[in-house]
N, C-alpha and C positions, 0 to 999 in steps of 0.2 A: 533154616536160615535162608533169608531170599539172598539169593546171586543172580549178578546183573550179565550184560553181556561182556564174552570174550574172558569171562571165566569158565570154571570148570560147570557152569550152569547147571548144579546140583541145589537143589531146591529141596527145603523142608521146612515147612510154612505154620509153622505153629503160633497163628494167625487169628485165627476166624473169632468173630466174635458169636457164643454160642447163647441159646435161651432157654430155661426150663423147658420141654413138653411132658404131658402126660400120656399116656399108648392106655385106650379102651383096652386093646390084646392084652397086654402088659399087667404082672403083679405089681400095686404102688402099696409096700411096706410101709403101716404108723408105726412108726418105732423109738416115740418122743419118750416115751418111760422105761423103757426095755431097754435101747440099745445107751451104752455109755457114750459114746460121741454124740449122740442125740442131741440138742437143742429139746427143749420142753416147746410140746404142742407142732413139733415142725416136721411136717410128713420126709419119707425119706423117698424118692422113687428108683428101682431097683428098675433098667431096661438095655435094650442092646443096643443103642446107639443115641445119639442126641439132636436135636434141630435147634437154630436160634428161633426161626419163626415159623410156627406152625407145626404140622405131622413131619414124618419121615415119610420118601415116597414109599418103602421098602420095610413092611412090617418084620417082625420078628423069627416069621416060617417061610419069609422067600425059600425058592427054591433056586435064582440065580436071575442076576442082573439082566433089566430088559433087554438090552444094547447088546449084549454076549451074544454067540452060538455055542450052548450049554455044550453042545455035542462036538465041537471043531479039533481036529484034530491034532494030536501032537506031535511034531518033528521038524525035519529040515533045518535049513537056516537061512536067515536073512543078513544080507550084509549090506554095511552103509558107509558113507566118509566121514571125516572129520577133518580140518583144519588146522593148524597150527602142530604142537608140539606135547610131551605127556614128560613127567618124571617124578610121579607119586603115584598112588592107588589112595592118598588119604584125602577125603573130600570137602573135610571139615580144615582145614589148617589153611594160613596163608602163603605157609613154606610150599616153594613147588608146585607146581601145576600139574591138578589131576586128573589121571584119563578118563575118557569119558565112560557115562553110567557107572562110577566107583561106589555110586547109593545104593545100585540094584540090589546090593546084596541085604540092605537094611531093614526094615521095617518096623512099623509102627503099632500105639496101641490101639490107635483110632484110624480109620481110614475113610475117606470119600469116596465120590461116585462120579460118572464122567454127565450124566444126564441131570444134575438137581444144578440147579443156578447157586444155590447158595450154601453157606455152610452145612451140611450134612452131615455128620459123623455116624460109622457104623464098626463096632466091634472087629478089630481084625487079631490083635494079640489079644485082644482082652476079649473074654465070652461075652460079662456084662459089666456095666458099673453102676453105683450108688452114690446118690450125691440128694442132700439136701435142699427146700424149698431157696433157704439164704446162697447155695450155691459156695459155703464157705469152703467145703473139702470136699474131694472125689475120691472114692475107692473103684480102683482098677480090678474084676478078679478075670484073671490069665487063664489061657484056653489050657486043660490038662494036656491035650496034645500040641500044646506050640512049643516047637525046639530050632534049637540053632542048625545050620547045616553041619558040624559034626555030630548031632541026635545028641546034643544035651538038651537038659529040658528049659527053657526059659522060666524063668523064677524070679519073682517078689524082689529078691537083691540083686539079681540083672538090673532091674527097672532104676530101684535108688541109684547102685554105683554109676549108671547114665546120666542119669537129672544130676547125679555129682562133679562128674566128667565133663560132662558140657556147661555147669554152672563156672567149671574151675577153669578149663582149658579154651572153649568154647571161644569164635570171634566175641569180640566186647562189644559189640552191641546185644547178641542174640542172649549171652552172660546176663547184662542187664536186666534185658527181658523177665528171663528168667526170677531174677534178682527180685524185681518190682510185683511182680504178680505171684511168686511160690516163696511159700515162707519155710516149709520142710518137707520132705518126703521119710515116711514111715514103712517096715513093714511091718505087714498083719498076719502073716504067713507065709509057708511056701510059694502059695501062687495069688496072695492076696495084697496089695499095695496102695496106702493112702497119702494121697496130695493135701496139702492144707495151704490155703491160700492167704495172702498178704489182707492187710483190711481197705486198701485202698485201690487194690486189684479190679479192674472192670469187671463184673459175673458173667457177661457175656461171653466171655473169649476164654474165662479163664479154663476152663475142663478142655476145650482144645486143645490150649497149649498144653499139656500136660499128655494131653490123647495122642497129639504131633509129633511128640519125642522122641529122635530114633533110640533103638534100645540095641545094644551093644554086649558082647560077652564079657563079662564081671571076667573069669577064665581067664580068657584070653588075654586081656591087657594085663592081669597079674602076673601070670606067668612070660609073658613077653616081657613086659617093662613100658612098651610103646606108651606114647603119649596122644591125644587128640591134635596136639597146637603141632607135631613133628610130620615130617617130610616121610614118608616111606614107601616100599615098592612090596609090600604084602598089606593086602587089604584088608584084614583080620578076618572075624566070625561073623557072620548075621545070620536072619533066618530067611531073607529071601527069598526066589523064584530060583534067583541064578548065582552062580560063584562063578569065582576066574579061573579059565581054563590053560590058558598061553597069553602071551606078549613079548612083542616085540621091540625095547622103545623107540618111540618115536612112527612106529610105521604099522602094527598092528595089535590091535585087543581082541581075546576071544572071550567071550563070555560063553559058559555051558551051563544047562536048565538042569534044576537037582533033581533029579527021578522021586529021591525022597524027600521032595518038598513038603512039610507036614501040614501045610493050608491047602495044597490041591484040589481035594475035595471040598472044602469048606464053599458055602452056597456064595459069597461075598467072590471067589476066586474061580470058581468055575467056567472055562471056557476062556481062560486067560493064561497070559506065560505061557503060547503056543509052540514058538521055536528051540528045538532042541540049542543052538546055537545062535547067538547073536554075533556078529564078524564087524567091528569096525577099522578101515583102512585109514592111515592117517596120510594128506596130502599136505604139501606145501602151499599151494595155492587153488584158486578157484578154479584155473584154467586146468591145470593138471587133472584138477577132480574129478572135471567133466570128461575127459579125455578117457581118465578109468572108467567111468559109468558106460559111455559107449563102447568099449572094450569089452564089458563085461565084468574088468574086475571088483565090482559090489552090482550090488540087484537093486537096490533100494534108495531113491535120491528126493527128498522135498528140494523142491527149488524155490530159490529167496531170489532169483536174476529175473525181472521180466525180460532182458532183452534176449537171455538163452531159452528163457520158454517161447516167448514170443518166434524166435527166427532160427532157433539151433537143433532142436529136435526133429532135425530133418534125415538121420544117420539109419543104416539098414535097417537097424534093431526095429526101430518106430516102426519105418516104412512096409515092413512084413509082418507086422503084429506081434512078433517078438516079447518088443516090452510095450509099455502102453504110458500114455499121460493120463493124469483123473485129476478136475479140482470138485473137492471138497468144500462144501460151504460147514461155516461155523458160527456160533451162536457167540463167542466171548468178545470180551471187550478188546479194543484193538490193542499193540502193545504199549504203545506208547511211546516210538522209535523218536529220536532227536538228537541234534545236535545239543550236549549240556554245556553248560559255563562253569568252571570253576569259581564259585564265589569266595573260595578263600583270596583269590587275588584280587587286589584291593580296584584294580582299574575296572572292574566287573561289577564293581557295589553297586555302582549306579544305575539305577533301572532303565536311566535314558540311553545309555551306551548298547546298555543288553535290547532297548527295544530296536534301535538303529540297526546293529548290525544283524540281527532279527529278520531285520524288512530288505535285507541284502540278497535272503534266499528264495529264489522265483520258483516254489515249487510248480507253478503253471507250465514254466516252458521245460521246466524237468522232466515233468507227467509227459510230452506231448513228445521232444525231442529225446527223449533217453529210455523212456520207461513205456512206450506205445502206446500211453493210456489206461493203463491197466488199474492204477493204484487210485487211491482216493487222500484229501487231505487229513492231517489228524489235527482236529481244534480241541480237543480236552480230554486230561486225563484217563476220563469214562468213556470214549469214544465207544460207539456200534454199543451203545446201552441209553435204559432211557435213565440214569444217572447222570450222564452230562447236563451241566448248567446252560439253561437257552436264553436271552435275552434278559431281558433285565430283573434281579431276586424278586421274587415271590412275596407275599407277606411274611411266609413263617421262616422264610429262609432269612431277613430282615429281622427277625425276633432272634434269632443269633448270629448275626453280623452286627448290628447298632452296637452291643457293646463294647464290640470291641473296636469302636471304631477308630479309636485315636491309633490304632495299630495296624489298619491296614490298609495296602497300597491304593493310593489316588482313583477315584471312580468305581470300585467295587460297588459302592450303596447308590450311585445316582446313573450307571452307565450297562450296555449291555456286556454281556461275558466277555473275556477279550476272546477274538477267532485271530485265526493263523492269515497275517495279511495275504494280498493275493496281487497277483503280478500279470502283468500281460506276456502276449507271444513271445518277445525277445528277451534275448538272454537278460539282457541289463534292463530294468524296468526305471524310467528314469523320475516317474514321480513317485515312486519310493528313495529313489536315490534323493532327489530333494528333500522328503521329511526325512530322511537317515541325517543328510549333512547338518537340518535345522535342527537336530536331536543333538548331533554332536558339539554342534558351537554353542548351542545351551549349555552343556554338560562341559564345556573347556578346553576341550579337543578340536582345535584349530587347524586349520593347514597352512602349511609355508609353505617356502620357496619353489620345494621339492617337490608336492605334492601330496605330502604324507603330513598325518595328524599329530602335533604335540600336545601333549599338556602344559601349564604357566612352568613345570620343571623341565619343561623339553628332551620328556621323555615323548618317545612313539606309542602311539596306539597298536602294541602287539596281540595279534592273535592268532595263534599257532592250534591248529586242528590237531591232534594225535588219534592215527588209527594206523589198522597193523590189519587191512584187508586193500589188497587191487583192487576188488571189485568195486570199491569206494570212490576210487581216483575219478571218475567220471562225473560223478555227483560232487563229489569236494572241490577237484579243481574249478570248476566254470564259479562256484561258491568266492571261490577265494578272487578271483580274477575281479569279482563284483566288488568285492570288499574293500581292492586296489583300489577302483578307480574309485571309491570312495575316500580315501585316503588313507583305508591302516594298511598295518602292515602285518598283511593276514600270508598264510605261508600251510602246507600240509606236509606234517611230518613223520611216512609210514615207516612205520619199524614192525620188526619180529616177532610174534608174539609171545617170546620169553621177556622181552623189551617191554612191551605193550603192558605185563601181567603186573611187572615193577613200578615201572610210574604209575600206571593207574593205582596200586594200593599205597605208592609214595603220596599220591594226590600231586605228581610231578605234569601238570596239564592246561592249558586254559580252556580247548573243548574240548569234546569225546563225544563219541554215538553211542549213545546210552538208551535203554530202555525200562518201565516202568509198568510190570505186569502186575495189575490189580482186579482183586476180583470182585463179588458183589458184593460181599460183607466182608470187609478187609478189617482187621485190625491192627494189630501191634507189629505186621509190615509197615503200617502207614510211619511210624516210631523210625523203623529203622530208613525208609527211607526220603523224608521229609523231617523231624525231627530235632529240635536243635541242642538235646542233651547227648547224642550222640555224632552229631556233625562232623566233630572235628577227628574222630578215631572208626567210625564206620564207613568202611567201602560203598557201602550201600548208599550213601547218602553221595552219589556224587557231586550233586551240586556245594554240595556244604552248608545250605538252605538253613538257616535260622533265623522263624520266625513267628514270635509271641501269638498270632491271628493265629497259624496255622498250627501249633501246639496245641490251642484252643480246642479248636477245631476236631483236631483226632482225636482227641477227649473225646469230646460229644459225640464223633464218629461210633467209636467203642462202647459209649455209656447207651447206646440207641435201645430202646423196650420193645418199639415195635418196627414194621417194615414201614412205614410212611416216613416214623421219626430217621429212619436211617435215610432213606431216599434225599429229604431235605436237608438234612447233615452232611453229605458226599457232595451234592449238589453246592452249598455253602462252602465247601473246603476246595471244591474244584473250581469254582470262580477266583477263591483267593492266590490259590497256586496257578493257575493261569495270569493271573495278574501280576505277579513276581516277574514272571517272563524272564525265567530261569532258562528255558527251553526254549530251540528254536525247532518245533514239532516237524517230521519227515512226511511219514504217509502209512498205508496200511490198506489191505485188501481183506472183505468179511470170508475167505475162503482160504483152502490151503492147497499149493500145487506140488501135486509128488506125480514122480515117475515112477517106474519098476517091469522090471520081467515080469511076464504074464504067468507067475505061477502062484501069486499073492492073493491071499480074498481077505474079504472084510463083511460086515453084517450090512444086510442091505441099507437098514434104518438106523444111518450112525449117530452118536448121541452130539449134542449142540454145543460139549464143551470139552470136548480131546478129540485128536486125531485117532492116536489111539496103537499107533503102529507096531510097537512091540507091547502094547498090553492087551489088546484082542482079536489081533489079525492072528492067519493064520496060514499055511503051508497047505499048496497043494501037489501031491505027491508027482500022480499023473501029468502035471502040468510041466512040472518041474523034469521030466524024462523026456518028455518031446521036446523040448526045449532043447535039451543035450542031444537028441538022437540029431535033432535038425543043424547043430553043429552052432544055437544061436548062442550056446554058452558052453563053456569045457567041462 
């Protein structure tokens, strides 16, 4: 399920959209006569993993991810902050907010890689699977050695009771999902399990979503009673790296590494899940947080502030080598950070009001005066990929926009992409305030006496920011100040993040800072969070976004055969959703800045799409003792 920000940012993305390949290495089984599920004449290919386009990079006898240090040591721990508040361990529900990494313990049939750009699937519960030319059904068969962290063994009716459990209990959009593209799950055995797909199911994606699944003890939930959709403070079974060791609520998670993690050895796993312990502290605020890192009480900080990286890590720890700053460059697409609109509120339909107060926010003098320069603008969706839409459509991207054109927004087909306006030095840029004001008395929104905008009902032009971070007030107030002199009546209203967790799945908002992680072959995310059959009950869709073009669209995103077709399909649907001007886009940096006590390493050639930090860094023992002997940490 994608979760967006200032959730419990548990992510299980049973997404991608996938494409036959054949593996020279690889046995391809004809089993058009022979096997009963068979299709007449329809080869069957038996392999350990899937690509949509092309090879896998990782044939069938790796020996262990390039990225890793097959050899890196196991122990120690690492510990980090978190923000806000915890009062579940269940990661799936909307009841309750769950602590963080509640997934760790889960795991999947199919898993990826931090180095392939695009969908890649490789065997992690499952050894191998079978699936035919048409792509109608996939049989999952299960490693003999995958068990749960109590050493049960994972089995064939683990699998189904999951795909059951999340079809029934499951958020309703990711239900859906499921719904539209899996028509049943079977078993075939102990450790043998067959998916059979919808007929109107994209084949691309669909063996993913099924590979994506987390799998969950059948056991467990029987004998408990628990439910997926319920609030609870035991995490249940999974098979994992790591289970929960202690907690505190509200103020600390331990997570502990299972010695007898049954994939350890497994070549996909090797040289990962380094820390005996993972430590997460939970602070109130941003200031505090930082306060504990220089202290010492956690090791381990990415910093999302440029002005504390920029001007604060001036404290003993840095200044004696201690702990150290490192930025990391990265290869993915930017997030996609923005201020969103709620479009279910009706004052927000109009796309003149949403471009207006749009052109209110000068990320120029933000960059310069708040942010030292560090960040870059974000103009579309696919930002830091060559997916973004660049000036005016293509031929072929025109071969699927025309028809639809009675549906979509003004200038798509005759103008170039819309980009994120741009503002001069000062705060208030005042020839955007002029097209804002001519956008708004187009649109009916007048000013009186006061100064402030009505409508012909004499209501105000309200717009209330909701966010539940300090760190925000610097960027949102001068925002809202701009918006004044414009005439609304723009206001920022920070609350708590038990607060924050309620409206936002109330849809009780007009904006939020929201983000939108896509990756290269995206699919049935696009659903959940653009989408207009799920709009009005999926979190994910903050905007509330319904729109016939853009439904389209993710169609043909998903229906894509090759890598070009998909390139100008993304490209088509990024132009349209730019053009809604749903979002009023932030910024974004192609690198990642973390700190840390100097007892941490990582592979010298990190891969271009994870950081990586608790999936293959690692503990250095030695490091980790001078460190204490010198008194830089207790």
């Amino acid at each position: 399920m994608y979760q967006g920000k200032c959730s419990s940012r548990v992510v299980s993305r049973p997404n991608f959209m996938l494409r036959h390949t054949l593996f020279a290495s690889l046995a391809v089984a004809v089993l058009a006569l022979s096997a009963p599920f068979a299709k007449a004449e329809e080869n069957i290919t038996i392999a350990h993993g899937i690509s949509k386009f092309g090879d896998l990079k990782y044939g069938p006898d790796f020996e262990h991810l390039e990225y890793v240090n097959p050899d890196a040591p196991k122990g120690g721990e690492i510990s980090m902050s978190f923000l806000g508040t915890f009062d579940s361990f269940n990661p799936y529900s909307r009841k309750g907010r769950s602590g963080i990494l509640a997934s760790s313990i889960y795991e999947t049939l199919l898993a990826t890689t931090a180095d392939e750009a695009g969908a890649n699937y490789y065997g992690l519960i499952a050894e191998t699977l079978e699936y035919p030319d048409s792509k109608d059904w996939v049989i999952f068969n299960i490693r003999p050695e995958a068990k749960f962290s109590n050493g049960n063994d994972i089995t064939a009716d683990d699998v189904k009771f999951s795909y059951e459990l999340f079809l029934e209990q499951s958020l309703g959009s990711y239900s859906a999902a499921l719904t539209r593209s899996i028509e049943k799950a079977e078993v075939l055995g102990p450790k043998r399990v067959k998916f059979t797909f919808t007929e109107d199911a994209p084949r691309n994606e669909v063996i993913g979503l099924a590979g994506g699944m987390t799998i969950v003890s059948k056991d467990w939930y029987e004998e408990t009673g628990a439910r997926l959709d319920e609030s609870r403070l035991d995490p249940g079974i999974g098979s994992g790296p790591y289970v929960l060791d202690s907690y505190e609520i509200n103020q600390q998670i331990i997570w502990r590494r299972n010695p007898d993690y049954w994939a350890k050895d497994l070549p996909l796993m090797r040289g990962r899940s380094n820390f005996d312990t993972i430590r997460i502290e939970y602070f109130g605020d941003s200031t505090a947080a930082f306060e504990g890192f220089k202290a010492g009480e956690y090791t381990y900080r990415v910093e999302n502030t440029s002005k504390i990286w920029a001007t604060e890590y001036t404290f003993d720890a840095i200044t004696s080598g201690a702990a150290k700053q490192e930025e990391i460059a990265h290869g993915s697409p930017a997030t996609g950070q923005s201020f969103v609109f709620n479009l279910r509120r009706e004052r927000f339909q109009d796309v003149r009001v949403r471009e207006a107060i749009g052109l209110m926010f000068n990320f120029e003098w933000s960059n310069e005066a708040l942010f030292y320069g560090l960040y870059s603008r974000i103009n579309s969706f696919w930002d830091n990929t060559y997916l973004a839409a660049d000036g005016l459509p293509s031929e072929a991207e025109l071969a699927l926009l025309e028809p639809l054109a009675d549906m979509l927004p003004d200038g798509v087909l005759t103008e170039p992409a819309v980009m994120a306006p741009t503002s001069g030095p000062r705060q208030l840029d005042r020839a955007n305030l002029r097209k804002a004001s001519a956008l708004l008395d187009e649109a009916g929104w007048l000013v009186g006496d006061d100064g402030m905008r009505r409508n012909a009902a004499g209501e105000t032009l309200v717009v209330e920011i909701l966010e539940d971070s300090p760190t925000f007030d610097r960027v949102i107030n001068p925002y809202v100040d701009s918006l004044r002199r414009l005439g609304v009546d723009a206001s920022l209203s920070r609350v708590d993040s038990a607060q924050y967790t309620a409206r936002q799945r109330a849809f009780d908002y007009d904006m939020v800072v929201d983000s939108f992680s896509l990756g290269f072959e995206p699919g049935g995310v696009l659903n959940q969070l653009f989408g207009s059959e799920d709009a009005d009950t999926s979190v994910f869709n903050g905007a509330g976004l319904k729109s016939p073009a853009v439904d389209a669209l993710i169609e043909i995103v998903r229906g894509a055969e090759t890598s070009e077709e998909l390139r100008v399909a993304i490209s088509a649907l990024d132009r349209v959703l730019r053009a809604e001007r749903f979002w009023v886009p932030q910024w974004f940096k192609p690198s990642n800045w973390v700190a840390y006590y100097d007892m941490y390493e990582h592979p010298e050639n990190m891969p271009a799409y994870a950081l990586g930090t608790l999936d293959f860094w690692w503990y250095n023992a030695d490091k980790a003792e001078a460190l204490k002997a010198s008194g830089a940490l207790r």
